[in-house]
C-alpha positions in Angstrom: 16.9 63.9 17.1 16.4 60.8 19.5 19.8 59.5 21.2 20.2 56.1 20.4 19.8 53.3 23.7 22.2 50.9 24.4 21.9 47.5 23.7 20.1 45.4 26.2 22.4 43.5 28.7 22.5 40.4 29.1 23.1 38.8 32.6 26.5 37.9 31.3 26.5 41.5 30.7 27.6 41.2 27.5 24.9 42.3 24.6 23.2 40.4 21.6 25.7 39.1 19.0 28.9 38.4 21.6 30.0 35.6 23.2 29.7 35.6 27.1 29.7 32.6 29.4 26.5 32.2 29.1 25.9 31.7 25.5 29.3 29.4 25.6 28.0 27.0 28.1 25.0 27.2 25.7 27.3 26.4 22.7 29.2 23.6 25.0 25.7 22.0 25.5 24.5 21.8 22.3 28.2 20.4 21.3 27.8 18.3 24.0 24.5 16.6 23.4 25.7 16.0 19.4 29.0 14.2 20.4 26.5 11.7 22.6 23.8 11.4 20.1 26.6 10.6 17.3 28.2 8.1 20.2 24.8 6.5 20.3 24.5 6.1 16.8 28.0 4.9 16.1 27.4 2.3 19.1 24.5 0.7 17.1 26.5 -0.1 14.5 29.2 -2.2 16.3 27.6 -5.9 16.1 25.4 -7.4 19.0 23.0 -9.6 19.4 19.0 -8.2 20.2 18.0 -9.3 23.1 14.1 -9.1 22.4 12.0 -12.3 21.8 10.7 -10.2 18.8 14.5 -10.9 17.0 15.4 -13.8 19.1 17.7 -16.2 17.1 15.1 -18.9 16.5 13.0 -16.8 14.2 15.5 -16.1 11.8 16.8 -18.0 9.0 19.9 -17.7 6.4 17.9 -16.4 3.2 19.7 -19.1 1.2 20.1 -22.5 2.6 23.2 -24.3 3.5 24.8 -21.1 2.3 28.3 -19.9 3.5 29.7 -16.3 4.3 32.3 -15.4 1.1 32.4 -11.9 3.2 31.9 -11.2 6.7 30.6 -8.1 8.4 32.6 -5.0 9.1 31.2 -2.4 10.9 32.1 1.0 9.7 33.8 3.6 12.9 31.3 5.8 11.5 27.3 6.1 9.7 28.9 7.9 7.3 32.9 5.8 7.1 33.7 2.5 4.4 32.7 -0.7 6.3 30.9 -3.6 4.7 27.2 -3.4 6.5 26.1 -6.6 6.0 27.3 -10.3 4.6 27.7 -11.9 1.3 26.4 -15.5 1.1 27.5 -18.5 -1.7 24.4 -18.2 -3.8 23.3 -20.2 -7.5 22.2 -17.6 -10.1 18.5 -18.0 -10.6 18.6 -20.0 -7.0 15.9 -18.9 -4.7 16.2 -16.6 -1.9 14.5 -17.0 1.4 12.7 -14.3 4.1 15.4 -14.1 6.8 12.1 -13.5 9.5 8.7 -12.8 9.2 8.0 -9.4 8.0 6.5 -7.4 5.3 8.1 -6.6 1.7 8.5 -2.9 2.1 10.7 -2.1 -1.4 11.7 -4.2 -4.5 13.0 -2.7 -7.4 16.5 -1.3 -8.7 18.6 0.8 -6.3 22.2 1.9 -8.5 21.9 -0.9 -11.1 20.7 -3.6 -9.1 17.6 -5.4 -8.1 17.0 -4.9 -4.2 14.1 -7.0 -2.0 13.3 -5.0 1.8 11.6 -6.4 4.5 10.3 -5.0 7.7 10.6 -6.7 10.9 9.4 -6.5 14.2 11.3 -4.7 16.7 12.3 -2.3 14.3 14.8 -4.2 11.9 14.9 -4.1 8.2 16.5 -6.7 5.9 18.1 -5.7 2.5 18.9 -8.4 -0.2 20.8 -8.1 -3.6 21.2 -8.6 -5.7 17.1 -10.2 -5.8 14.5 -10.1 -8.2 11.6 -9.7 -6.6 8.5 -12.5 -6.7 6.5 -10.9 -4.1 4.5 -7.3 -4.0 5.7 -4.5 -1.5 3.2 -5.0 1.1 3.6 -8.5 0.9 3.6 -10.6 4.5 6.4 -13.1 4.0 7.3 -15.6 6.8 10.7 -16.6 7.6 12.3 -19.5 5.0 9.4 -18.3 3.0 10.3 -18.1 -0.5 10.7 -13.9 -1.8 12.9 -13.8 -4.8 15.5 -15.0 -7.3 19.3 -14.4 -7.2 20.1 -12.2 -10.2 23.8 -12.3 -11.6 25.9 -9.2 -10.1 29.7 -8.1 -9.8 29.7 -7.5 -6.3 31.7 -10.9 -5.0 33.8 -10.5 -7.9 32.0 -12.9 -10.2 31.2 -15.5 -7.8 27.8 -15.9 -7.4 26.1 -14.5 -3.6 23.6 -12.5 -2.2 24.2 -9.9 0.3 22.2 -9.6 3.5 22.2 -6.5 5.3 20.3 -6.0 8.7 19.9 -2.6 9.6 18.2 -0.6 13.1 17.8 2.8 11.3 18.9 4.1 8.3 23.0 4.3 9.4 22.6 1.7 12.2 23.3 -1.8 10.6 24.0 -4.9 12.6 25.7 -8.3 11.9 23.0 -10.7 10.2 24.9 -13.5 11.3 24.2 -12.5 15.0 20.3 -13.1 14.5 21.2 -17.2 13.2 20.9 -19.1 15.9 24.4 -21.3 16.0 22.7 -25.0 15.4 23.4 -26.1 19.0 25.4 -25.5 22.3 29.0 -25.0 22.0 31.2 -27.5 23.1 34.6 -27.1 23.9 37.2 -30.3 22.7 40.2 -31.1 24.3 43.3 -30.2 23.3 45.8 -32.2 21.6 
């Protein structure tokens, strides 16, 4: 009958399967890196304006024309907490809805009950629109104030007609649409009184 050996040492001296400072400042690493890398992604969804000439403020357009927010954007603490990730326009039913930028039609179909139009756009921003039925083909190029779809009826202002624009980075990363629409001139401050 062999004697058993002993469990290999670790430089910690402690063997496989315990905890020893060196596997904890391993685990406070690896927690480490995931508190950044959720930091990161929470960051991308607080609203700013892109700075590339790729989404500069003169390529992009409000996908209806003349149309007014009914709901602003409200970006969520979290990817994964309530927020509202994008903007709900005024809209006519059966109105037509516009490419916000040039892109390409990437989805159009139902998502949970609802017709929704996607473009891809340079530097790495997609556009989502509902509730739209669709009168271009995924793989479409579309160019911005070009005409994509029709405005269906939907409940999700409540009755009142609108479309809702989201703008998103990544998957969980959304910004403010309104932040791509370039203002309509320089700012000018009035006097008081």
């Amino acid at each position: 009958m062999s004697t058993p050996h002993p469990a290999p040492r670790t430089r910690s001296g402690v063997g496989p399967g315990r905890t020893g400072p060196a596997s904890r400042r391993g685990v406070v690493a690896a927690l480490l890196a995931s508190v950044a890398a959720a930091s990161l992604s929470t960051a991308a969804a607080v609203p700013t304006r892109p700075a590339t000439a790729a989404t500069s403020a003169a390529a992009w357009v409000l996908p209806v024309a003349g149309a007014h927010v009914l709901r602003a954007f409200d970006a969520p603490p979290a990817p994964w907490a309530a927020g509202h990730r994008g903007v709900d326009l005024t809209a006519t039913t059966g109105g037509p809805v516009a490419a916000p930028a040039d892109g390409v039609v990437a989805f159009a179909g139902p998502v949970a009950g609802r017709r929704v139009l996607t473009i891809r756009h340079t530097a790495g921003l997609t556009t989502s629109l509902e509730p739209v039925r669709a009168d271009v083909a995924v793989g479409t190029h579309v160019r911005a104030g070009a005409p994509v779809g029709t405005l269906e009826s939907g409940p999700h202002c409540g009755g009142t007609p609108c479309v809702h624009w989201g703008v998103r980075t990544a998957p969980d990363a959304y910004v403010d649409p309104m932040l791509l629409i370039d203002p309509g001139g320089p700012v000018v401050l009035l006097p008081v009184g």
